[in-house]
C-alpha positions in Angstrom: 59.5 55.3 57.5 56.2 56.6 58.6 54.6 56.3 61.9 50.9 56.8 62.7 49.9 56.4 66.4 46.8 57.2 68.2 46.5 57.9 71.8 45.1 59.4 74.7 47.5 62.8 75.5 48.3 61.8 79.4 51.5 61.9 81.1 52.0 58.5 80.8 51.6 58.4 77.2 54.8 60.7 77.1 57.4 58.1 78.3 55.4 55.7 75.7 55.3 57.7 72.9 59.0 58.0 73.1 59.4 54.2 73.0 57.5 54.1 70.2 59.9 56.4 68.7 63.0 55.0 69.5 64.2 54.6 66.0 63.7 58.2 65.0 66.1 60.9 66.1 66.2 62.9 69.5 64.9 65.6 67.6 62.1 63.9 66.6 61.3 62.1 69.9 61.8 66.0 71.8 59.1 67.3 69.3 56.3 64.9 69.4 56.3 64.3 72.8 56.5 68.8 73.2 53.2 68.7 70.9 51.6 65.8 72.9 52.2 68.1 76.3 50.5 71.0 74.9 47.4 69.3 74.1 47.4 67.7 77.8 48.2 71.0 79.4 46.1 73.6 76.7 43.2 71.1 75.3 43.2 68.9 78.5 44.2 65.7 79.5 42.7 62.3 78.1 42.4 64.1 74.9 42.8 61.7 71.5 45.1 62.1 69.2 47.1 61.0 66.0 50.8 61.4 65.7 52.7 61.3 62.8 55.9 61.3 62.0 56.6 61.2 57.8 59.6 61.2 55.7 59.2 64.4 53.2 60.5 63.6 49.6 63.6 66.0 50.5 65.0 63.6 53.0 63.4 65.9 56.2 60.9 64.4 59.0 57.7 65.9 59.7 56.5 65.7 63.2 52.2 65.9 63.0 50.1 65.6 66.2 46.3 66.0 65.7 44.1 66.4 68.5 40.3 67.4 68.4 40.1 71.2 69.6 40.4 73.8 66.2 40.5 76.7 68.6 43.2 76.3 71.5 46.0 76.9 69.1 49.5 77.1 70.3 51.1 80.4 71.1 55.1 81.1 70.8 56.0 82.6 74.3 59.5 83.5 75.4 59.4 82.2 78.9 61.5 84.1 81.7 64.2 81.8 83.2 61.4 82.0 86.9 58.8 80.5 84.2 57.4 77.2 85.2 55.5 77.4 81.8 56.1 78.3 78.4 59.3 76.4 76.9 57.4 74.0 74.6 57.0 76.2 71.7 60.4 77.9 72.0 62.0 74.7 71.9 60.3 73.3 68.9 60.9 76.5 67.0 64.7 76.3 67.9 64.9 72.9 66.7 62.8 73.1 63.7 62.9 74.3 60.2 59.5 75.9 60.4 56.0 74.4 62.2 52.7 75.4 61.5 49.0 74.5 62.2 46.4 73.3 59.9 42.9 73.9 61.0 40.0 72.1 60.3 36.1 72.4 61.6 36.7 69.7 63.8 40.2 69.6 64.6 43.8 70.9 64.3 47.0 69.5 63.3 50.5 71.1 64.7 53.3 70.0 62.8 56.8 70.7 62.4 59.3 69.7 59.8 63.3 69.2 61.2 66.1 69.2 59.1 68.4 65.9 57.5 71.0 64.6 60.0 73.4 64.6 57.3 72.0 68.6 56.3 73.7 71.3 57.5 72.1 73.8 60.0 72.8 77.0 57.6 71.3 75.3 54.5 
């Protein structure tokens, strides 16, 4: 099942986005809604964007969220346990197979692709 959503990255479009989600694993809810945060707090809040979540013809799910800014890419940090900041990343690469960006002139896409329920975490 694929989901396309546009919306303005605020904080109330966190708890929202979820909803919308409901049907799609934890995973995939912790994710979108990590992606939608970094654009609020790193490209600014208000900000449009798409989100996308697509089954991949191997069975995974790949989490997109597109938002407008090319340059303010996200940054893999390995926050200190006094670190108000800096989890976001580190939690989506812990849960996901791999993520990435795709850059265009006028926009950016982060993405990240997470594994089968029924797959195995050492596959």
């Amino acid at each position: 099942m694929t989901v396309e959503l546009r919306l303005l990255a605020t904080p109330k479009a966190v708890p929202e986005l979820r909803h919308h989600l409901r049907h799609h694993t934890y995973e995939v809810r912790l994710c979108a809604t990590e992606l939608v945060t970094n654009v609020i707090d790193h490209v600014g809040e208000g900000t449009p964007v798409t989100v996308r979540v697509l089954g991949t013809d191997d069975g995974h799910t790949r989490v997109e969220v597109t938002d407008p800014n090319a340059r303010a890419l996200p940054v893999l940090l390995r926050a200190a346990t006094t670190d108000e900041h800096g989890r976001g990343m580190a939690l989506l690469d812990a849960l996901a197979m791999r993520w990435g960006v795709e850059q265009a002139a006028d926009r950016k896409t982060v993405w990240c692709l997470l594994r089968s329920r029924a797959e195995p975490e050492d596959a």
